[in-house]
DSSP file (Angstrom, degrees, kcal/mol; ACC not computed):
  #  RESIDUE AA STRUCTURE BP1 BP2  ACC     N-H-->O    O-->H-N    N-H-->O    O-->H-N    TCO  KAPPA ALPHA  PHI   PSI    X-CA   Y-CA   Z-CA
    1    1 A X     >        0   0    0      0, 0.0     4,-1.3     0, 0.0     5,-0.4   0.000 360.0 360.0 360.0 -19.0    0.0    0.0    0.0
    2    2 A X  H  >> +     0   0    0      1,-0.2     5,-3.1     2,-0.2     4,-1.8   0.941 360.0  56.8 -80.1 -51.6    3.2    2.2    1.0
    3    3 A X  H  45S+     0   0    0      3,-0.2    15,-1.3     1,-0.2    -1,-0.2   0.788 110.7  42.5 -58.5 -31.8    3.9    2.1   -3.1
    4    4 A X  H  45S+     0   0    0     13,-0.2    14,-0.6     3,-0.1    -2,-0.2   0.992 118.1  33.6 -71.9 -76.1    0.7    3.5   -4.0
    5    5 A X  H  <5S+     0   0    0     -4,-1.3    -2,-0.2     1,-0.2    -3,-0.2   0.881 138.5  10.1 -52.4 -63.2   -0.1    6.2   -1.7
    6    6 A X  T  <5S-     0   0    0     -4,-1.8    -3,-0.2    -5,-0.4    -1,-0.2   0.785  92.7-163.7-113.1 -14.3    3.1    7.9   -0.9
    7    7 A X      < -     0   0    0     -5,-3.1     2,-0.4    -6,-0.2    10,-0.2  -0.425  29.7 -70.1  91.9-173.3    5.5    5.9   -3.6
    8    8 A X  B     -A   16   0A   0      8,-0.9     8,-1.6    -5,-0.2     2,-0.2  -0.969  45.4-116.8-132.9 157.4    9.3    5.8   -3.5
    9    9 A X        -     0   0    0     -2,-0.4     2,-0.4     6,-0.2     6,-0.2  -0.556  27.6-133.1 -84.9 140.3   11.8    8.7   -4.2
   10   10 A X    >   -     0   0    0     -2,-0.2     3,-1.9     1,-0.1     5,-0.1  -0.668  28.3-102.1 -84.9 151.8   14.1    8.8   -6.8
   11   11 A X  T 3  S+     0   0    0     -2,-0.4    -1,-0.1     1,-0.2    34,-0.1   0.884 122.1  41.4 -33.1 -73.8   17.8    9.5   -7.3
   12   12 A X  T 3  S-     0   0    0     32,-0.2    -1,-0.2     1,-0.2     3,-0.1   0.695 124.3 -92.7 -53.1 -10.5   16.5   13.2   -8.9
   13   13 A X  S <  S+     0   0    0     -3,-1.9     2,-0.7     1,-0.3    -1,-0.2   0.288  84.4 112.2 140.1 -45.7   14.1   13.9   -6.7
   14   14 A X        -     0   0    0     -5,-0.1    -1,-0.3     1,-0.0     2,-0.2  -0.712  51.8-129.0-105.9 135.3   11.3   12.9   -7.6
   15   15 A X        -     0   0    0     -2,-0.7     2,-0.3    -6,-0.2    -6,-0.2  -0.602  12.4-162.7 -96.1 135.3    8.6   10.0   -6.4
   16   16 A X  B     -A    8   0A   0     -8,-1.6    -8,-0.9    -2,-0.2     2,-0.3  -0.768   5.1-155.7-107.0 141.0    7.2    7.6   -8.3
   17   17 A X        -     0   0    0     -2,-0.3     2,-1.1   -10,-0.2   -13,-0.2  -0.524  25.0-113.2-110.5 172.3    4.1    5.7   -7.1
   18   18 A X        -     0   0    0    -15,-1.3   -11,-0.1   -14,-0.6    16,-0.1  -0.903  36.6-117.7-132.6 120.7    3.0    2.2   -8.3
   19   19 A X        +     0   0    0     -2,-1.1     2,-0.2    14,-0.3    11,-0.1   0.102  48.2 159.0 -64.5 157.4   -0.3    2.5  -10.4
   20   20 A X        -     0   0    0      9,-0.1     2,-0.3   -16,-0.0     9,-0.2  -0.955  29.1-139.3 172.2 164.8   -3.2    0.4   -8.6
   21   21 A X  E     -B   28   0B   0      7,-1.6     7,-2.1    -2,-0.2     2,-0.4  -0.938  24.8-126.5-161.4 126.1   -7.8    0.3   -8.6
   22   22 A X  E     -B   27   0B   0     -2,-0.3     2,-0.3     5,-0.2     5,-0.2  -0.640  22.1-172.6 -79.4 151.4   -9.7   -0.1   -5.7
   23   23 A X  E >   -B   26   0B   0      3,-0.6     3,-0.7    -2,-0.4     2,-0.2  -0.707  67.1 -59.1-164.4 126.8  -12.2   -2.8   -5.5
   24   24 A X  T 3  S-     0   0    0     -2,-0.3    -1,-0.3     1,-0.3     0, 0.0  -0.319 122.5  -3.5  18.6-104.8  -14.1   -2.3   -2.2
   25   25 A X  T 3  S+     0   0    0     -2,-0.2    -1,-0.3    -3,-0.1     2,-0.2   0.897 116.3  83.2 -80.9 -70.2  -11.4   -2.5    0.8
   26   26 A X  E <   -B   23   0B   0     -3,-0.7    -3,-0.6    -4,-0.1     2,-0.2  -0.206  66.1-137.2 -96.5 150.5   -8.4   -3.3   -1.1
   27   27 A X  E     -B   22   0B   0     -2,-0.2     2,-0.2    -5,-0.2    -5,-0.2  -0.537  29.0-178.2 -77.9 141.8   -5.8   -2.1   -3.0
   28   28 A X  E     -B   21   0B   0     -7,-2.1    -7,-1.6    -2,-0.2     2,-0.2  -0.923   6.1-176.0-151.1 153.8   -4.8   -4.3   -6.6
   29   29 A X        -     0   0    0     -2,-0.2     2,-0.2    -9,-0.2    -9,-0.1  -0.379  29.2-111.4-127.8-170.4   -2.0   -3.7   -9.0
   30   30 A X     >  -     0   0    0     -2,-0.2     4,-0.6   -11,-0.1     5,-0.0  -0.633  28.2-116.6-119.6 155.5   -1.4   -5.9  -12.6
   31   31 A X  H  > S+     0   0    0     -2,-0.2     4,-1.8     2,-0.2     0, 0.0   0.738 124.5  56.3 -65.8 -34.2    1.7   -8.2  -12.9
   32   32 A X  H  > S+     0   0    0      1,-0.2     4,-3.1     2,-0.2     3,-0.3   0.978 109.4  45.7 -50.4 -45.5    2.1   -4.9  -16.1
   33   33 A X  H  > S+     0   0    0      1,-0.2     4,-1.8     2,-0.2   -14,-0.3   0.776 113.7  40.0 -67.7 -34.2    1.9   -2.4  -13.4
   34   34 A X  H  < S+     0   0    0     -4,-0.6     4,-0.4     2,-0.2    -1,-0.2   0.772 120.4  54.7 -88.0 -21.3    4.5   -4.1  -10.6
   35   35 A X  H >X S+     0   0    0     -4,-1.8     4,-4.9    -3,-0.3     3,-1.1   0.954 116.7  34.4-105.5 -78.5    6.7   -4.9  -14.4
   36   36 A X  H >X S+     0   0    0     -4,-3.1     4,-1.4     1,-0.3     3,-0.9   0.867 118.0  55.2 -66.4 -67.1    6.6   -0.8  -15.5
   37   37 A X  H 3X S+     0   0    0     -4,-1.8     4,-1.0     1,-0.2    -1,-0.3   0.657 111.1  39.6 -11.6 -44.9    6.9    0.2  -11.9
   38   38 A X  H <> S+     0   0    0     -3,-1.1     4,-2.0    -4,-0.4    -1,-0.2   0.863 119.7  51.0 -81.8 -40.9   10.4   -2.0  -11.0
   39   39 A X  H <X S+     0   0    0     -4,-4.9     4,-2.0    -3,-0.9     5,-0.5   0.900  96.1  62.0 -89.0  -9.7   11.6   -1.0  -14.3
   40   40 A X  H  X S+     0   0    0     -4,-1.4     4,-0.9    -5,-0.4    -1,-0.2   0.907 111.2  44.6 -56.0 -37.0   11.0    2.7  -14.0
   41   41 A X  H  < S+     0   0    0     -4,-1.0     4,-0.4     1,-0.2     3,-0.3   0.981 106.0  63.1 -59.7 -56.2   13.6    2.6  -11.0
   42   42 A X  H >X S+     0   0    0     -4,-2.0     4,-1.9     1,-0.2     3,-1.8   0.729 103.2  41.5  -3.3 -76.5   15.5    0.8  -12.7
   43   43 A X  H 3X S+     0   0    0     -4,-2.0     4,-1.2     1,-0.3    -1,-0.2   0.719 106.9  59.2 -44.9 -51.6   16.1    3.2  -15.2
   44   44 A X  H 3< S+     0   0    0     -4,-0.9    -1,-0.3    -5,-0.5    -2,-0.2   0.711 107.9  44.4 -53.0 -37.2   16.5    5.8  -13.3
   45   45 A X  H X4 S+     0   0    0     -3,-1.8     3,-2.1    -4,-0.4    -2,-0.3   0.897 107.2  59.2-108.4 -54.0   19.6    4.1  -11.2
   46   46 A X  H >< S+     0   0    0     -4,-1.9     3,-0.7     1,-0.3    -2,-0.2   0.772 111.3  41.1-113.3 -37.4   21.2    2.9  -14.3
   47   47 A X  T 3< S+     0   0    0     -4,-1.2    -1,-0.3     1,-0.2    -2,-0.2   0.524 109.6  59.4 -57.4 -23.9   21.3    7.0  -15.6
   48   48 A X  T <  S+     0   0    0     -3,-2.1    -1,-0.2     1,-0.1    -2,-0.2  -0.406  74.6 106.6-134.7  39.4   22.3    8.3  -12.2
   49   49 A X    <   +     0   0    0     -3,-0.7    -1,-0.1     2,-0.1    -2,-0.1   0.880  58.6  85.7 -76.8 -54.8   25.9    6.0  -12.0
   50   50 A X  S    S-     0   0    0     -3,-0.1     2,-0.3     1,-0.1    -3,-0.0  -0.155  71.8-158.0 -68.8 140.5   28.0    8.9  -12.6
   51   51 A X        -     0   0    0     -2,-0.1     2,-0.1     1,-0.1    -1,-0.1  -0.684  25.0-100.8-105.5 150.6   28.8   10.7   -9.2
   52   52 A X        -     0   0    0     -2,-0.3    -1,-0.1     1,-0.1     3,-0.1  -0.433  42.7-108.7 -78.1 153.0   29.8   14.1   -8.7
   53   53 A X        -     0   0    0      1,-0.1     2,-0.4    -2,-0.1    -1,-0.1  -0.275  33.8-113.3 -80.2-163.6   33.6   14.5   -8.1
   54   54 A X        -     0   0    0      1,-0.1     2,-0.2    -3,-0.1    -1,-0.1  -0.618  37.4-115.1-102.9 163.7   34.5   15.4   -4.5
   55   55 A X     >  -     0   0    0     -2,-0.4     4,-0.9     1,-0.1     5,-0.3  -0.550  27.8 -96.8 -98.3 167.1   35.9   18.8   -4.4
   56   56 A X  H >> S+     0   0    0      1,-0.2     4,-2.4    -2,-0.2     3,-2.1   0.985 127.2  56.7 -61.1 -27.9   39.8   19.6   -3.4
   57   57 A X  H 3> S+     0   0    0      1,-0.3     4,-2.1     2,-0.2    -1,-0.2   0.988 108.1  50.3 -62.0 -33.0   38.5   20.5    0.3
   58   58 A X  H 34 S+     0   0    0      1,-0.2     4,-0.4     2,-0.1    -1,-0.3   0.382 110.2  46.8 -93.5  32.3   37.0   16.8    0.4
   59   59 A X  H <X S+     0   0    0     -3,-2.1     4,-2.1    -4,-0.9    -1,-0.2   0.718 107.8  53.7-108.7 -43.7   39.9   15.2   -0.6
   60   60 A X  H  X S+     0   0    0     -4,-2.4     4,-2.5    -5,-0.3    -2,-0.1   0.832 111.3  51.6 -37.7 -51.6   42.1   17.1    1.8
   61   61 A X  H  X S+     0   0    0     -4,-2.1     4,-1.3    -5,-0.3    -1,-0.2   0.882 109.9  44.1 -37.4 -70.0   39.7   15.9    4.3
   62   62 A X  H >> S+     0   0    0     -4,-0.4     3,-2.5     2,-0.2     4,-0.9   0.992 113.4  54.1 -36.5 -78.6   39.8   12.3    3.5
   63   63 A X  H >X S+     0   0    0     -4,-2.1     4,-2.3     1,-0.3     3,-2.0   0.717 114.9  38.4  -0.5 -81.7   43.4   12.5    3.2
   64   64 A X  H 3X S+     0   0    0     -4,-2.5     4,-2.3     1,-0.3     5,-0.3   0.688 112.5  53.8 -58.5 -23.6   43.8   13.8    6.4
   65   65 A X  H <X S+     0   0    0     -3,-2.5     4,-0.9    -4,-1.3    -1,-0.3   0.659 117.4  42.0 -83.2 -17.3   41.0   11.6    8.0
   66   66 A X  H <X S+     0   0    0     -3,-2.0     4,-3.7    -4,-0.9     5,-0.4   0.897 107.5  64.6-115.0 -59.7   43.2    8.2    6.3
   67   67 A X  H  X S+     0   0    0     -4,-2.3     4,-1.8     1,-0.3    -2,-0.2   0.836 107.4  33.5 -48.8 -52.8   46.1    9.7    7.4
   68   68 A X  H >X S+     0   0    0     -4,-2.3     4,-1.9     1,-0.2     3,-0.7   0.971 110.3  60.2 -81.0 -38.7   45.3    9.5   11.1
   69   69 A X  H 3< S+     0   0    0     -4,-0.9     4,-0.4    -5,-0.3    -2,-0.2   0.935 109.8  43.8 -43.9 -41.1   43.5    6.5   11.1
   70   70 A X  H 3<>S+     0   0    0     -4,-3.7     5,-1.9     1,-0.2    -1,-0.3   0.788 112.4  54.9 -84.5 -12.5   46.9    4.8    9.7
   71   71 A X  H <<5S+     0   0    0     -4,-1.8    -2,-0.2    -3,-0.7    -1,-0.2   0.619 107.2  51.3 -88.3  -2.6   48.9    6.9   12.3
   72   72 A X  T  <5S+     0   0    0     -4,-1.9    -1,-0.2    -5,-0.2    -2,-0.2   0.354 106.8  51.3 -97.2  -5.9   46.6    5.3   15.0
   73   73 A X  T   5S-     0   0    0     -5,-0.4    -2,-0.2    -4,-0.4    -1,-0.1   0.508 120.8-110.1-110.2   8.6   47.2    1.8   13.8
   74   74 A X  T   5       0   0    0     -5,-0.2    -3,-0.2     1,-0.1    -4,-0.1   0.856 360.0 360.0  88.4  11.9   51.0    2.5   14.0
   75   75 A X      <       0   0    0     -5,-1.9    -4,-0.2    -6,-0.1    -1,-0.1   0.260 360.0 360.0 -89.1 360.0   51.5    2.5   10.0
């Protein structure tokens, strides 16, 4: 029911909901509808692989953050 009503969010932003008919009480999908639903995520994920790079202050960071972690194991 969570998939109908409020959906899931997407990488961009935006929520997609998974198409669905009352009949009386309950909520009912099609095996088409849970099929274009799964792959719409899909899609979505497979488009929104590249990552932004980190910028030089968050590499410095890391750096420094690696850098004590190996001076606290004695390396």
């Amino acid at each position: 029911a969570r998939w109908c009503l409020q959906g899931v969010k997407l990488a961009d932003g935006r929520s997609l909901r998974l198409e669905y008919i009352r009949v009386g009480d309950r909520m009912m999908t099609s095996k088409a509808g849970l099929l274009r639903f799964l792959a719409a995520q899909q899609d979505n994920s497979v488009t929104e692989v590249a990552t932004q790079p980190r910028t030089p202050t968050q590499r410095m960071r890391a750096a420094a953050k690696a850098e004590a972690e190996l001076s606290d194991l004695g390396i």
